[in-house]
N, C-alpha and C positions, 0 to 999 in steps of 0.2 A: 504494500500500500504506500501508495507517494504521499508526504507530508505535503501541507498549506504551505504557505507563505510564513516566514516568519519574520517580527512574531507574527502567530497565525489570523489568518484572513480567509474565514470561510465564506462562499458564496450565499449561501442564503444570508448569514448577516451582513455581507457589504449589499446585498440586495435590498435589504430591510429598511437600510438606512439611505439609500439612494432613488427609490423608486416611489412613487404614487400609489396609491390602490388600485387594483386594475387597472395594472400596466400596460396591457395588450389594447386595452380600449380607451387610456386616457391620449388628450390630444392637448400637446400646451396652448394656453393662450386660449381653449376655445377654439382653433382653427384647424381643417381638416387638411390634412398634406396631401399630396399626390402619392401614388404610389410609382415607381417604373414604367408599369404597362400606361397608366393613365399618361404620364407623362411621353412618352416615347411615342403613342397612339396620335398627340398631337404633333407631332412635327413632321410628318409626312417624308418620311427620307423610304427611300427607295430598299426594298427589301433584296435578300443573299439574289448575287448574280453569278454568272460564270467565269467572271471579268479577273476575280480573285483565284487566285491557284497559286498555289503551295512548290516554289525550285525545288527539287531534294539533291542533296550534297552531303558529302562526309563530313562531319564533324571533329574541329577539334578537339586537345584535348586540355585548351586552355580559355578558362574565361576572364575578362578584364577586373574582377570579382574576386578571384581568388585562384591560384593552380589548383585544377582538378585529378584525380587519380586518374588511371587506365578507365578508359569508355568505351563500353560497345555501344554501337544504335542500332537500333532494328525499325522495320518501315511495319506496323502491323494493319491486318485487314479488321476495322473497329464495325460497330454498328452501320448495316445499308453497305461495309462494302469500305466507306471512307479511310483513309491511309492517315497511319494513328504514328508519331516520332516516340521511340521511348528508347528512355538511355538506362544502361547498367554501369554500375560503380559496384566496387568493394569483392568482398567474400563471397565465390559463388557457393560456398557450402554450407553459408550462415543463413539464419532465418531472414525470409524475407520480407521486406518493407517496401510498400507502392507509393509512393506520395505523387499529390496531385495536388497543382496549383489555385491559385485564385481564378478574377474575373480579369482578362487581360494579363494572365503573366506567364510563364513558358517553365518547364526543368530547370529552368537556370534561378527560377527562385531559391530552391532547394542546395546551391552549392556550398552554404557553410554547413550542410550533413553528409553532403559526397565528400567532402576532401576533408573532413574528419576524422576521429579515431572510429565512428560508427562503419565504418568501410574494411576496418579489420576482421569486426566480430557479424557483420550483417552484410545481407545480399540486398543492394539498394539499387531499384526502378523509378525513374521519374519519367511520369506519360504528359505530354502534349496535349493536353483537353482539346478536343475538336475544336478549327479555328483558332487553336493559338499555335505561339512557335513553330516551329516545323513540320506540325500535323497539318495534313491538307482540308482545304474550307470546301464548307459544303456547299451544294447551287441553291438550296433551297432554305425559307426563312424557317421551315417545319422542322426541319433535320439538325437545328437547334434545340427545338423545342418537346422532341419525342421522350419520355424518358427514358424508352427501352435501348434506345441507341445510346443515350450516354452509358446503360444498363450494361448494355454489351460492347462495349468499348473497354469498360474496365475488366468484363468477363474477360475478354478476347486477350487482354494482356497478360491475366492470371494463367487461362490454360495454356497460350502459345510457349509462353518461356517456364510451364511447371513449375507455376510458382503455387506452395505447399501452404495452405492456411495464413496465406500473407495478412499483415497487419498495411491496416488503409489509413494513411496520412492524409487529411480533406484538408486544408486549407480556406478558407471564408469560401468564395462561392463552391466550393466542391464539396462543402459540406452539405450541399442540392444532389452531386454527383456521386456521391457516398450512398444518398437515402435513392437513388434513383435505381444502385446497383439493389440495395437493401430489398428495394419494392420489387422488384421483377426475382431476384435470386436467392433472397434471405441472408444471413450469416452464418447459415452451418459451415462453411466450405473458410471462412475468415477466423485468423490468428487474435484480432481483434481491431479497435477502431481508433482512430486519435484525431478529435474534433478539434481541428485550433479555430479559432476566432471564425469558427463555420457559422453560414447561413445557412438554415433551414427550413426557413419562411422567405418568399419571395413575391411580388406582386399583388400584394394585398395591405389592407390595413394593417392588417397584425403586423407582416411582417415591417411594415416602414416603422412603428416605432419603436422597430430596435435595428434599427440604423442610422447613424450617424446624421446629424440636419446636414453638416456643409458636404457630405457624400451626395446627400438629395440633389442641394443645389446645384454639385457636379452634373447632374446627370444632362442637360439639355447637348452642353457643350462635348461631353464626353461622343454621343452621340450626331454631333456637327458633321456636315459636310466640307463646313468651311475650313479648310485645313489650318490654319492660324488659329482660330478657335478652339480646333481639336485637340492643337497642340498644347496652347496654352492653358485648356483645360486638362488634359493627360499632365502635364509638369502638376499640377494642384493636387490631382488624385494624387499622384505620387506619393508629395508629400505630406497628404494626412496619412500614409502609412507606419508615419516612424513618430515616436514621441521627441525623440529630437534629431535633428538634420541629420542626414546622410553623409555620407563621402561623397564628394565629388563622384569619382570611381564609383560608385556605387550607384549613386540617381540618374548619371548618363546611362549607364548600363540598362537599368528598372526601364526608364523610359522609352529606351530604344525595343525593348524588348515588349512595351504597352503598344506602339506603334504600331507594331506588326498586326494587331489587331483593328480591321478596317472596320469605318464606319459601320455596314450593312451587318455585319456578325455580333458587332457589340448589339445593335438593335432587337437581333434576334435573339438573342442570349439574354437580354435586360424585359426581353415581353413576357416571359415564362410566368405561370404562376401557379405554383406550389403549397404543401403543407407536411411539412415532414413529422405529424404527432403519431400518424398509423403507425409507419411504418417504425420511428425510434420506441414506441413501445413494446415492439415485437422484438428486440435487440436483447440477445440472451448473451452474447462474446463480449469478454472484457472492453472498457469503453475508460479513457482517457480524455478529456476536457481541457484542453489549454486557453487560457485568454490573459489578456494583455489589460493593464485595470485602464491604462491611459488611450485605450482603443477607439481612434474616431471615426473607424468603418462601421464595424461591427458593434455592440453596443455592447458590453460582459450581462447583459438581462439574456442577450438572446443563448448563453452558455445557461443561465439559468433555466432556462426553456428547457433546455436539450437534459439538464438535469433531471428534472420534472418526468421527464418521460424516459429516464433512465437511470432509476433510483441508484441501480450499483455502480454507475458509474465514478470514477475519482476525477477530482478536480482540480487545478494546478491553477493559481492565478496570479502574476506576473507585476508586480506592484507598478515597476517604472518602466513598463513596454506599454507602447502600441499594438499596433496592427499584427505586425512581423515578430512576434514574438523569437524565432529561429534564428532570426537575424538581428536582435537587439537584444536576444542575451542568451548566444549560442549554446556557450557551453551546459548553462541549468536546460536550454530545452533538450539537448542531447543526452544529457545527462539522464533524464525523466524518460525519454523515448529508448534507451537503451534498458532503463529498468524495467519499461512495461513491453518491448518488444521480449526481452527475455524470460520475461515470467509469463508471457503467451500462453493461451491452451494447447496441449503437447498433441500433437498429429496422433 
């Protein structure tokens, strides 16, 4: 069992003392927010075209982030067929760990756990969420939106490379892409789960109040065609990721790799609308909770949610992190993900 924060800081009582009553339904000020789809629904931007398509190329095995260890990539066949980027690092004989990105971010989020000491003792995958990085975009706005295809996107990565009761690293939006495998395939066949700063409400009331107000207000521009806009809204998301500024090194990098992701895909990706309570109630594998208390994507209420609906779950909460928990205090989150990959349920 992983300890709190110390001194300790449990989630239901930082919840207690930071939240309203009926939190899912209170609305500050009186005023009702948009949700994603509402907002996305008004701006008339043109849906997934064919225009986009994914180069594929060999891979370094260095990123401007950090030196990475030995990398393999493999091109996999994901949901519908679509051509899925995922890279190997570390111990092929160690247990293995899938992690999966945010909304807009690629495998290269994940480099301060590839070129770590977690590469010794574990066999580490990082997949391309359809439409980002190196996975190829889909033509169609649906082929975002289906869950069985994210479903099997992540199946297709588990059986192709035998990977053995892997533990699923979700990352904020792939904690949709977690519950999506969750719904179509259950977790009998899962090592176990590790929810960082995941959404698992999307496009609805519930979910907007546990997101971030100045993430909201990202959203029009995130979604721009105007490419100056786009940009200069991509640099903002950036950096409400971190609780405090970045490297240099590091924000070009984030950004460059937010870019890749084109208007039309962000839109499809941000019109979804979800409820992950079925499916996290039905979650019997060990389940790990990370969040960042300084987080102004994700909101630590929505880690309470995910609590809620997974009593045994443990809880890890990051006092002076953001977003990027992984990447703003590496070592305590390797540290926790090496203790809960290894005490996994035994094949």
């Amino acid at each position: 069992m992983l300890s709190y924060l110390h001194p300790a800081t449990r989630l239901d009582d930082w919840a207690a003392s930071s939240k309203p009553e009926n939190q899912f339904d209170a609305e500050p000020n009186n005023q009702k927010r948009q949700n994603f789809s509402e907002i996305a629904s008004g701006l008339h931007i043109p849906r997934c075209g064919a225009s986009y398509c994914t180069p594929r190329r060999n891979v370094g095995r260095e990123t401007n982030i950090r030196k990475v260890q030995e990398m393999t990539t493999y091109e996999i066949d994901g949901g519908g067929g679509l051509s899925l980027s995922v890279q190997e690092f570390g111990n092929a004989a160690g247990a293995p760990i899938l992690f999966l990105h945010g909304l807009m971010q690629c495998g290269l989020s994940w480099s301060n756990q590839t070129s770590s000491p977690l590469a010794d003792r574990f066999r580490l995958i990082c997949m391309d969420v359809r439409g980002h990085g190196m996975s190829g975009r889909a033509t169609t706005a649906a082929a975002y939106q289906d869950s069985r295809l994210f479903a099997e996107d992540v199946a297709a990565v588990i059986t192709t490379l035998g990977l053995e009761r892997p533990i699923l690293v979700g990352a904020s939006y792939s904690g949709l892409v977690i519950n999506d495998y969750l719904s179509v395939y259950g977790d009998a066949k899962l090592g176990g789960i590790n929810y960082v700063a995941s959404t698992v409400y999307f496009g609805s009331d519930k979910a907007n109040a546990l997101l971030g107000d100045d993430l909201l207000a990202l959203v029009p521009g995130l979604l721009s065609n105007d490419l100056a806009e786009n940009i200069s809204t991509t640099q903002d998301f950036v950096r409400l990721f971190y609780a405090e500024e970045p490297t240099r090194e590091v924000f070009e990098t984030v950004l460059a790799y937010n870019m890749m992701v084109p208007p039309d895909v962000r839109l499809a990706l941000a019109s979804r609308e979800l409820d992950g309570d079925a499916v996290m109630s039905a979650v019997r594998c060990p389940v790990l909770i990370t969040h960042g208390l300084k987080d102004a994507i994700v909101k630590p209420l929505m880690s309470e949610a995910i609590k809620s609906r997974i009593p045994h779950a443990e809880v890890s909460l990051y006092e002076e992190a953001g977003h990027t928990t992984y990447g703003e205090d590496t070592e305590r989150f390797n540290r926790e993900l090496a203790a809960f990959a290894a005490a996994r349920v035994p094949a």
